[in-house]
C-alpha positions in Angstrom: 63.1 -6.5 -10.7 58.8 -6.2 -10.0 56.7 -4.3 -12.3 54.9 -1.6 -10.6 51.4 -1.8 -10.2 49.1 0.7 -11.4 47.6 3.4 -9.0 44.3 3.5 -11.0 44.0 -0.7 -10.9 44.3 -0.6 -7.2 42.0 2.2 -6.9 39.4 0.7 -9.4 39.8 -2.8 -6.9 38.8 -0.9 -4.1 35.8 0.8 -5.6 34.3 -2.2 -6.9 35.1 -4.2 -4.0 33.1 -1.4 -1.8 30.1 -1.6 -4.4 29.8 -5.5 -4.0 30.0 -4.6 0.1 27.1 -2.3 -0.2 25.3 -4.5 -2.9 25.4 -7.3 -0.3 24.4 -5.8 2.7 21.2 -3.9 0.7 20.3 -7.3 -1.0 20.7 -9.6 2.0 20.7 -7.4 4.7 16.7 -6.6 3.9 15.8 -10.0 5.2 13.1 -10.5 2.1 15.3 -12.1 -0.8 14.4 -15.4 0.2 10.4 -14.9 1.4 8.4 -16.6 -0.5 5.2 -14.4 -1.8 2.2 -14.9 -3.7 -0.3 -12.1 -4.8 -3.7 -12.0 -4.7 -6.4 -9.2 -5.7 -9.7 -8.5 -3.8 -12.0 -6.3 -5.6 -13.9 -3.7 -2.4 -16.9 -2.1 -3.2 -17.1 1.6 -2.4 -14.7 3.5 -1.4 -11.1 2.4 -0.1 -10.5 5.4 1.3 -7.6 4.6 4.4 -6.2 2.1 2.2 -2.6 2.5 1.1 0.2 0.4 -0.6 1.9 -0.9 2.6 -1.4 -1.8 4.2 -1.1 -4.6 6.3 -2.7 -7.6 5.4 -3.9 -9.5 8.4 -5.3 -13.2 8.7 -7.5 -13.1 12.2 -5.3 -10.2 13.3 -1.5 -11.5 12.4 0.3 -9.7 9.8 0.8 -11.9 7.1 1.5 -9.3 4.1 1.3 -6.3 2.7 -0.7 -4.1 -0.3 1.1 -3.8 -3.3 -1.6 -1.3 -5.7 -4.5 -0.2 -5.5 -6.2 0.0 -9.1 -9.2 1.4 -10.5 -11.0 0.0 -12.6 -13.7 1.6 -14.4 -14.7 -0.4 -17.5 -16.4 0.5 -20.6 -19.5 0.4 -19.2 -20.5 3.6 -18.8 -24.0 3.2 -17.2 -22.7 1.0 -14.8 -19.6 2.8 -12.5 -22.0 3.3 -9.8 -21.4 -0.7 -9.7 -17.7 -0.1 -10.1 -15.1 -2.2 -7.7 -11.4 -1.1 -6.9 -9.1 -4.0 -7.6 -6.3 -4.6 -4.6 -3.5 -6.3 -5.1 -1.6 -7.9 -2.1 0.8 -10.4 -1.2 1.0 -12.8 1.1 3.9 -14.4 2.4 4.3 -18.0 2.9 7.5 -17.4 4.7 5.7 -15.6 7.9 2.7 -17.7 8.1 5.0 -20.8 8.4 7.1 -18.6 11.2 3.8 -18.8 13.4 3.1 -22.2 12.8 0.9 -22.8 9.4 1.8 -24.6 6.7 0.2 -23.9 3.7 1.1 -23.7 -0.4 -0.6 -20.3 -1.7 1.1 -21.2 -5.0 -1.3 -24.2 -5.1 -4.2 -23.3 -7.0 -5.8 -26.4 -5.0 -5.3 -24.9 -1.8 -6.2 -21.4 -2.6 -9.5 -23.2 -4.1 -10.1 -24.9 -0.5 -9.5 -22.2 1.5 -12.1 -20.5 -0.8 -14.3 -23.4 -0.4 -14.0 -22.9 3.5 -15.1 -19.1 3.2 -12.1 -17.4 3.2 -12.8 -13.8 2.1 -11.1 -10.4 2.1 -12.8 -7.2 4.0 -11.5 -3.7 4.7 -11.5 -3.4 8.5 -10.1 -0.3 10.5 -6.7 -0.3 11.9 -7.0 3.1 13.4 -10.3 5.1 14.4 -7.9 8.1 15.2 -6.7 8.2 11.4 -9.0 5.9 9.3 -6.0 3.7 8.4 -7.3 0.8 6.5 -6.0 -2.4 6.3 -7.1 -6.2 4.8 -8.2 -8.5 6.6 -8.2 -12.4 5.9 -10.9 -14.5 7.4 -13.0 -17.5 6.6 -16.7 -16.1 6.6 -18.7 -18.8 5.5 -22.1 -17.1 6.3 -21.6 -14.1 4.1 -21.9 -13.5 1.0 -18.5 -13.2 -0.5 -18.6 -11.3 -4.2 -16.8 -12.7 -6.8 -15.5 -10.0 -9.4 -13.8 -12.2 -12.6 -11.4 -9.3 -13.6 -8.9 -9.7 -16.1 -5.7 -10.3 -13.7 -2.3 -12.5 -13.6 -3.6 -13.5 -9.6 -6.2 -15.3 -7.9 -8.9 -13.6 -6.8 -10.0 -13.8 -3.1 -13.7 -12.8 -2.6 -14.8 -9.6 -0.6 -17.5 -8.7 1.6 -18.6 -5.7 3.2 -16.8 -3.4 5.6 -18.3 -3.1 9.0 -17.2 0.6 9.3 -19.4 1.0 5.3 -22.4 -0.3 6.9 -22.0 2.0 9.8 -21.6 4.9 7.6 -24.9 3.7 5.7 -26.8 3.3 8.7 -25.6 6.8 9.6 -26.7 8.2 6.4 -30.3 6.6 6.4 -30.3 8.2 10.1 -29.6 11.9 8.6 -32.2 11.2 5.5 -34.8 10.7 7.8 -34.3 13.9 10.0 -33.9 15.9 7.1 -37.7 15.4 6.5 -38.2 16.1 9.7 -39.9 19.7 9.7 -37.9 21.1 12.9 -39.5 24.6 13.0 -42.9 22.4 13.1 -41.3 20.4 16.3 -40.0 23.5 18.0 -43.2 25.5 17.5 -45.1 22.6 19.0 -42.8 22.8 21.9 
């Protein structure tokens, strides 16, 4: 003579075996548990307006990670937030770079210290004229002059220069302060 099995055990196995299915396929399925990624912050003068979290980060064009936050940090000093940088944090990952054929160790600081050495710097370049989408983009620069923040974060820091698209704007608005003191009803009078 068998001992009949519960209704509410087998159900209870079937639930739980369903949640470990589902577990699976959302842990392993996303492709990212075994990336390797380091993070990095860049602190960008001005404005970082375009810029979002799940930015790309580019080296020389190839994706090669993502933005993770975008801070602001203001300070104490209150005569001074004209100076004011916004600190990005972004990772890289290892795991893609070695896909197209690099092979470096970003969790080195001795690397991250050469490729420093070399010029590498962080800049905001466009992704999109149509909708000022922003994203970062690695390069090695070594005849700019990369700014070096010091903030108080867990990551290395990778130096920033300016943005083309910034100095554009600039330019632009240098253009429009010297026709406003233009007298125009003096010029078209003359004419």
């Amino acid at each position: 003579m068998s001992s009949r099995v519960s209704p509410a055990m087998i159900g209870s196995f079937v639930v739980s075996g369903i949640v470990l299915v589902v577990a699976a396929v959302i842990i392993f399925g996303s492709g990212t548990v075994f990336d390797k990624k380091e993070r990095f912050v860049a602190f960008f003068p001005g404005s970082v307006n375009g810029l979002t979290v799940g930015s790309n980060v580019a080296f020389r064009g190839v994706n090669v990670g993502s933005v993770r936050s975008i801070l602001l940090a203001m300070g104490a000093d209150t005569a001074n937030l004209a100076d004011s940088r916004v600190p990005v944090i972004f990772e890289v990952d290892e795991t893609r770079i070695q896909a197209r054929g690099a092979s470096l160790d970003l969790s080195d600081p001795a690397e991250i210290q050469r490729l420093l050495e070399q010029g590498m710097s962080a800049q905001l370049d466009t992704e999109s004229l149509l909708t000022g989408r922003l994203y970062v983009s690695l390069d090695f620069r070594p005849g700019s002059q990369p700014l070096l923040h010091g903030g108080d974060f867990d990551y290395p820091e990778i130096p920033t220069v300016g943005s083309p698209m910034a100095e554009v704007q600039e330019k632009i608005r240098e253009l429009a302060d010297r026709f406003s003191d233009v007298d125009l009803e003096a010029v078209f009078e003359r004419l």
